[in-house]
C-alpha positions as CSV (number, residue, x, y, z in Angstrom):
1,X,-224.9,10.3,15.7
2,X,-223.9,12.4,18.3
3,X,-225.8,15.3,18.5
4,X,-225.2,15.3,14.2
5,X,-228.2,15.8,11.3
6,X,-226.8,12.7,9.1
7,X,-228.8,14.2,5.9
8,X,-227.0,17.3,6.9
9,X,-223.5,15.4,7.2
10,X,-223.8,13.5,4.6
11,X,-224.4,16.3,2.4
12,X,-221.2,18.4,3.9
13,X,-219.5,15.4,2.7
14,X,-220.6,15.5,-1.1
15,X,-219.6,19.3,-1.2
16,X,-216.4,18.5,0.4
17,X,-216.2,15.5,-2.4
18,X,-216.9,17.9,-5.1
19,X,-215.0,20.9,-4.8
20,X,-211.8,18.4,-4.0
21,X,-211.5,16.1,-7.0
22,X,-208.9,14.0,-5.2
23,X,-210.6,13.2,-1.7
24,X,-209.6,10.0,-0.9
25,X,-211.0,9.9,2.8
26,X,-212.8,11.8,5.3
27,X,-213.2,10.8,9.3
28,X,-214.7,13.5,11.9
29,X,-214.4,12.6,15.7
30,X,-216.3,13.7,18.2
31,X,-216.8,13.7,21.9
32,X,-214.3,10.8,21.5
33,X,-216.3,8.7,19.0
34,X,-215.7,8.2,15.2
35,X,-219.0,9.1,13.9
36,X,-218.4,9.9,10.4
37,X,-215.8,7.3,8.3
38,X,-215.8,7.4,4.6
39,X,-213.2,6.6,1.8
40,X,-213.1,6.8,-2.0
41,X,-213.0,3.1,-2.7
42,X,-212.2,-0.4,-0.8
43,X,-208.7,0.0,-1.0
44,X,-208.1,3.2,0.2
45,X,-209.7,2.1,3.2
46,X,-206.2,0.7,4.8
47,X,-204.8,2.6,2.4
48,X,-201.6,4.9,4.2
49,X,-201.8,9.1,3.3
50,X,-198.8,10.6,2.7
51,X,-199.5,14.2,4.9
52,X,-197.1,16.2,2.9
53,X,-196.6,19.2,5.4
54,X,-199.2,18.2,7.9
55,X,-196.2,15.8,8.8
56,X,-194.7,19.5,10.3
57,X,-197.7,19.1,13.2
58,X,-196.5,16.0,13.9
59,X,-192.6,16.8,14.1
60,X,-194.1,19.7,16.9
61,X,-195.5,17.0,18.6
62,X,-191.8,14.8,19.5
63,X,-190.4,18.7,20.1
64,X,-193.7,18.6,23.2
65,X,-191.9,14.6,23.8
66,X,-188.6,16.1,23.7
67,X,-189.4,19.3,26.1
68,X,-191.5,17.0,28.7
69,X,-188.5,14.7,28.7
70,X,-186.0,18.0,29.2
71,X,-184.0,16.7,26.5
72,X,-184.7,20.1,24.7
73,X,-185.4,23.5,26.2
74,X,-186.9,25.8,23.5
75,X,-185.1,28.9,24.4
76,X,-181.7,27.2,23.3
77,X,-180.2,28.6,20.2
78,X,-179.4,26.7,17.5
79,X,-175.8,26.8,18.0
80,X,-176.2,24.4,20.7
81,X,-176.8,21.8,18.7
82,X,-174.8,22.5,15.4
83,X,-171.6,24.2,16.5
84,X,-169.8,22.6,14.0
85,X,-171.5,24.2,10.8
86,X,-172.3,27.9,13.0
87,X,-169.1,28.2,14.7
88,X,-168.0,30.4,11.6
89,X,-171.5,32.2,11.7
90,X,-172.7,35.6,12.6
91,X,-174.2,36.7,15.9
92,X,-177.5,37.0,14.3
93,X,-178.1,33.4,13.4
94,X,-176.3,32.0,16.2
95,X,-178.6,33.3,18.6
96,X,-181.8,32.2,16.7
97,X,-184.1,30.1,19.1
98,X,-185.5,26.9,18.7
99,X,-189.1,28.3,19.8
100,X,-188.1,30.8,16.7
101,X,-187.6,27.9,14.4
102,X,-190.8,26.1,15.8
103,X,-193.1,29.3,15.1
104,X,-191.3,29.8,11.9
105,X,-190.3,32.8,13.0
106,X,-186.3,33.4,12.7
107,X,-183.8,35.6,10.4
108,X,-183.2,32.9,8.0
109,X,-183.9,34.8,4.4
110,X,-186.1,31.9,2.5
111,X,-188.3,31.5,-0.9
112,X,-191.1,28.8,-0.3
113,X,-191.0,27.8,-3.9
114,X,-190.3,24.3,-6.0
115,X,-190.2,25.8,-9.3
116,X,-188.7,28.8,-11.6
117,X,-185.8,30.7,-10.4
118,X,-184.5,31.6,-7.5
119,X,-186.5,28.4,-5.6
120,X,-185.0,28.0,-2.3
121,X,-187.1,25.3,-1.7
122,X,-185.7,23.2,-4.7
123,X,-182.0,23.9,-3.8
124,X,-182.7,22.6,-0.3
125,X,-184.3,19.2,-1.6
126,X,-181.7,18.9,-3.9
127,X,-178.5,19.7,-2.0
128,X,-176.5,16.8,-0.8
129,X,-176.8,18.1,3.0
130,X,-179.7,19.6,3.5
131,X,-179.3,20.5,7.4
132,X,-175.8,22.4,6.2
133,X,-178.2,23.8,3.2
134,X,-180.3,25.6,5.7
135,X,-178.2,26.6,7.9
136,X,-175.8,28.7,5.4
137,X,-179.0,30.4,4.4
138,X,-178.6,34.3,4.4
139,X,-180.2,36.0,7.3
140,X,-181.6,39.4,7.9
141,X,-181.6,41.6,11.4
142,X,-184.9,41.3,12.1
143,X,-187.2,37.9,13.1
144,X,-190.1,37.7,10.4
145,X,-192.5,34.7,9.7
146,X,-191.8,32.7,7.2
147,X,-192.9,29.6,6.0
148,X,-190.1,27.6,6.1
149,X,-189.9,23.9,5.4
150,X,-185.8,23.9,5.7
151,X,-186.3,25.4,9.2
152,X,-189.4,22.4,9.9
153,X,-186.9,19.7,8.9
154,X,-184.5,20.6,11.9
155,X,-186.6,20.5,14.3
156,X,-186.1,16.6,13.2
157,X,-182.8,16.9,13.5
158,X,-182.8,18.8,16.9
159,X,-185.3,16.1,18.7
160,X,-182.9,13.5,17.1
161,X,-179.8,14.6,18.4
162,X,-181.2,15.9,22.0
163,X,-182.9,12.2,22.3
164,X,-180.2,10.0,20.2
165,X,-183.1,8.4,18.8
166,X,-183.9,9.2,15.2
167,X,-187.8,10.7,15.5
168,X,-189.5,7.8,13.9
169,X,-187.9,5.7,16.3
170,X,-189.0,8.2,19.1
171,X,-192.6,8.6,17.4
172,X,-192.7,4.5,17.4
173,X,-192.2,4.5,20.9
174,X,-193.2,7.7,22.5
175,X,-196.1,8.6,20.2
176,X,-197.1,5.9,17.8
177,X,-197.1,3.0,20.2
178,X,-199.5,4.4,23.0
179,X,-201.8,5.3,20.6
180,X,-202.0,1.8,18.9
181,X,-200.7,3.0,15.8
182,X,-199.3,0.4,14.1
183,X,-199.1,1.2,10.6
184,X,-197.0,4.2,8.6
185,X,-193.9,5.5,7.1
186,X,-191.7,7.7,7.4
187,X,-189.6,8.8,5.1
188,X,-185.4,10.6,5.7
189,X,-184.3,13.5,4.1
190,X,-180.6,13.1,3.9
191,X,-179.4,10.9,7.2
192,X,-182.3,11.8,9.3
193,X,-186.2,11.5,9.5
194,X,-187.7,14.2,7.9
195,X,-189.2,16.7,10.1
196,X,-191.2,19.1,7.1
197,X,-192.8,16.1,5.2
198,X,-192.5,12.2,4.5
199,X,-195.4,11.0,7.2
200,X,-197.4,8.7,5.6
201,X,-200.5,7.2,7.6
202,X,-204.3,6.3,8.0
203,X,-206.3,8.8,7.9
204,X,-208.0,7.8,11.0
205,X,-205.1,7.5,13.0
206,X,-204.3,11.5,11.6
207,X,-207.3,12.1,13.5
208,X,-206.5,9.8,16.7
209,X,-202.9,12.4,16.6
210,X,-205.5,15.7,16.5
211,X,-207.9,13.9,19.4
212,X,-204.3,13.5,21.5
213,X,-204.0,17.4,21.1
214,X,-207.3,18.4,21.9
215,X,-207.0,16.5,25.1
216,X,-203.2,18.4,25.5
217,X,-201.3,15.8,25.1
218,X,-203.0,13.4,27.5
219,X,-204.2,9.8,26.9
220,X,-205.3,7.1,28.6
221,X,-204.7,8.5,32.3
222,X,-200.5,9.7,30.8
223,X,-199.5,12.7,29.4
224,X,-197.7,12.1,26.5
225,X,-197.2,15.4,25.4
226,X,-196.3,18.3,27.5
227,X,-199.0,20.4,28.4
228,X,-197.9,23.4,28.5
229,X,-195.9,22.6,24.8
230,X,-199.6,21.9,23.6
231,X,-200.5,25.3,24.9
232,X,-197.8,27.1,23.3
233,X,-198.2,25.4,20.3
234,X,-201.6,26.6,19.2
235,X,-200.8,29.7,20.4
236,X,-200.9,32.4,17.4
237,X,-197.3,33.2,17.9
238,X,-197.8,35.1,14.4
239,X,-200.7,36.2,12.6
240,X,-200.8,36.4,8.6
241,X,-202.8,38.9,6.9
242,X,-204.4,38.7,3.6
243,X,-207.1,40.8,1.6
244,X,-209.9,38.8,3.2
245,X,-209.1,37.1,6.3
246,X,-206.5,37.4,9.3
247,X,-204.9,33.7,10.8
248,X,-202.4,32.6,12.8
249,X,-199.4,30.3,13.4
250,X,-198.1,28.8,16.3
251,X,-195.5,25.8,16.6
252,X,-196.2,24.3,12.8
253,X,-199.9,24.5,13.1
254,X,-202.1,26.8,11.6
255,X,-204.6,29.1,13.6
256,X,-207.8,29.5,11.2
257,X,-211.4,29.7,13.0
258,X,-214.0,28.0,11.3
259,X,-217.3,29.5,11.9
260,X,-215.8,31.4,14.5
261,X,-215.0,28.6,16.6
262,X,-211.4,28.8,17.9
263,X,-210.0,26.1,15.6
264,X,-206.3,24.9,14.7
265,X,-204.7,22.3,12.0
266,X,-202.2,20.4,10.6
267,X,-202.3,21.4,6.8
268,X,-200.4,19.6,3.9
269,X,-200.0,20.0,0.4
270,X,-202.5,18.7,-2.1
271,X,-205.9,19.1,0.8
272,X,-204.4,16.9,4.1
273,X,-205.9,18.1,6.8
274,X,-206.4,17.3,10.9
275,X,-208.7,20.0,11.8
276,X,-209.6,20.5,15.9
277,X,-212.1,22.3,17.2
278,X,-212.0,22.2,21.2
279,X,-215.0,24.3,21.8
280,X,-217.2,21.3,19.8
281,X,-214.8,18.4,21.3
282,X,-214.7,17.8,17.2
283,X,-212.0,16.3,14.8
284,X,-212.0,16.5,10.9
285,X,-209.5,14.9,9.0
286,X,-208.9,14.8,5.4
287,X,-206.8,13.2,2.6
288,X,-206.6,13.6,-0.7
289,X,-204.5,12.1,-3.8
290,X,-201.7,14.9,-3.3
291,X,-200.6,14.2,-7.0
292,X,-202.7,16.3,-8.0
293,X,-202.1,20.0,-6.0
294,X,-205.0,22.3,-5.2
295,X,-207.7,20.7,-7.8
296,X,-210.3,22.1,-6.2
297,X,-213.6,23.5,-7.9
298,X,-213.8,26.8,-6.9
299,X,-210.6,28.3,-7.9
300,X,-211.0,30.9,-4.9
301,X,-210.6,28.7,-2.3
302,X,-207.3,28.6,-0.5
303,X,-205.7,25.3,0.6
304,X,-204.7,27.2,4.3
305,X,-208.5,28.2,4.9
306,X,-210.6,25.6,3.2
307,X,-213.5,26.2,3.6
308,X,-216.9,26.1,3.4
309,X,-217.2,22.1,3.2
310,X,-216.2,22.1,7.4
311,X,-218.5,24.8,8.0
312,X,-221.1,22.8,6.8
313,X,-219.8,20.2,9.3
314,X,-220.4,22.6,11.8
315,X,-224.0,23.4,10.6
316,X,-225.0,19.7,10.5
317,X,-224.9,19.7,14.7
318,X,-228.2,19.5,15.7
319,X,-228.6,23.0,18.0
């Protein structure tokens, strides 16, 4: 059991069940064992998860392929790669970074919303070209965070056009295939892979992608990843403030300590999580029927946080 109470595990895992009404499956990893593997039923077993926006961490990940292979170098602007569509634009948003799109950090003047008025998020998925979409946004003088899912998406469309490869062909081959990960989908988002959701995959191999970036992109005596990207990456490049609690975001992963253990994750909507926890050499991974948003039984619990079933992880290691 590594170093785990099972009773104590086991009853994490029922919390976790409880307060998320949709779990569909749970794996924790550590010290490079799956010791912990449980799903809702027999089917969801091989079932594939679709991450929603935990499929962001992943995009970061071909951005670390893309940098290791100099293909991309983040400190080039964006008119670099779409001169046709910016050529008319102003200095401001000519000059935004790809390292400022990465840590969602840019001038771009966005609404995170899918519903009611003035829903930037629903005019992007429903505008014929959604690259053009985003990048006739407004912008403002001044970098600000901002989460941004338009922004996320080209980063897909960077990596594609810096590698000619579309980035499920370059995840197939660069990311997937070392890995032995064999099954999943990925869906487009107008004429290229998406890069802000549209991952679909086993839970367990969501966890084998957080157990590559706990070792910094190494695996299996090759470094997949750049190391230094993976550095940067979990890096709080901004940190978000809210009545209780301070976090912080790096290159599409979140920066949230859990029990204050240095911790990072890729977070998606509906409860899909990868959370790593170096210090513990530790994985947690979760998915949920993402159908149903945020049913969760105590309605003070954030999705970003969430919470005090993986602390309970945490307390379930024998000291």
């Amino acid at each position: 059991n590594y170093g785990f109470d099972n009773v104590k595990l086991e009853k994490a895992y029922q919390v976790i069940k409880k307060d998320m009404f949709s779990l569909k499956s749970m794996v924790i990893i550590k010290n490079g064992y799956i010791i912990f593997e449980k799903y809702k039923n027999k089917d969801e077993k091989n079932a594939l998860s679709h991450l929603a926006s935990g499929t962001k961490g992943i995009t970061s990940m071909l951005m670390g392929i893309a940098v290791k292979n100099k293909w991309v170098n983040i400190k080039q602007t964006l008119f670099k790669y779409f001169p046709e569509i910016l050529s008319d634009s102003n200095k401001v948003k000519k000059e935004i970074m790809v390292k400022d799109i990465l840590s969602m950090k840019s001038n771009f003047v966005w609404k995170e919303t899918y519903r009611g008025n003035n829903s930037t998020g629903m005019e992007w998925v429903n505008s014929k070209d959604p690259v053009k979409f985003t990048l006739s946004l407004p912008t403002q003088k001044q970098k600000y965070w901002k989460y941004h899912s338009g922004a996320s998406h080209l980063l897909s469309v960077i990596v594609t056009k810096a590698s000619q490869k579309q980035s499920r062909d370059l995840a197939k081959n660069f990311l997937f295939k070392p890995l032995g990960i064999k099954k999943y989908l990925w869906a487009n988002m107008g004429t290229y892979t998406s890069g802000a959701y549209g991952l679909s995959i086993h839970t367990k191999d969501f966890a084998k992608l957080g157990y590559l970036y706990l070792n910094l992109g190494f695996w299996k005596n090759k470094q997949i990843i750049s190391r230094k990207y993976v550095k940067k990456s979990i890096f709080p490049h901004s940190l978000i403030k809210t009545k209780k609690r301070i976090f912080g975001y790096g290159f599409q992963w979140w920066i949230v300590p859990v029990k204050n253990y240095f911790s990072y994750r890729a977070v998606g909507y509906g409860g899909q999580f990868c959370v790593i926890i170096p210090e513990l050499d530790m994985i947690i991974a979760l998915t949920t029927n993402n159908h149903y948003p945020f049913l969760f039984s105590d309605k003070k619990m954030t999705p970003i946080y969430m919470y005090k079933g993986f602390e309970m992880i945490i307390d379930a290691l024998k000291q």
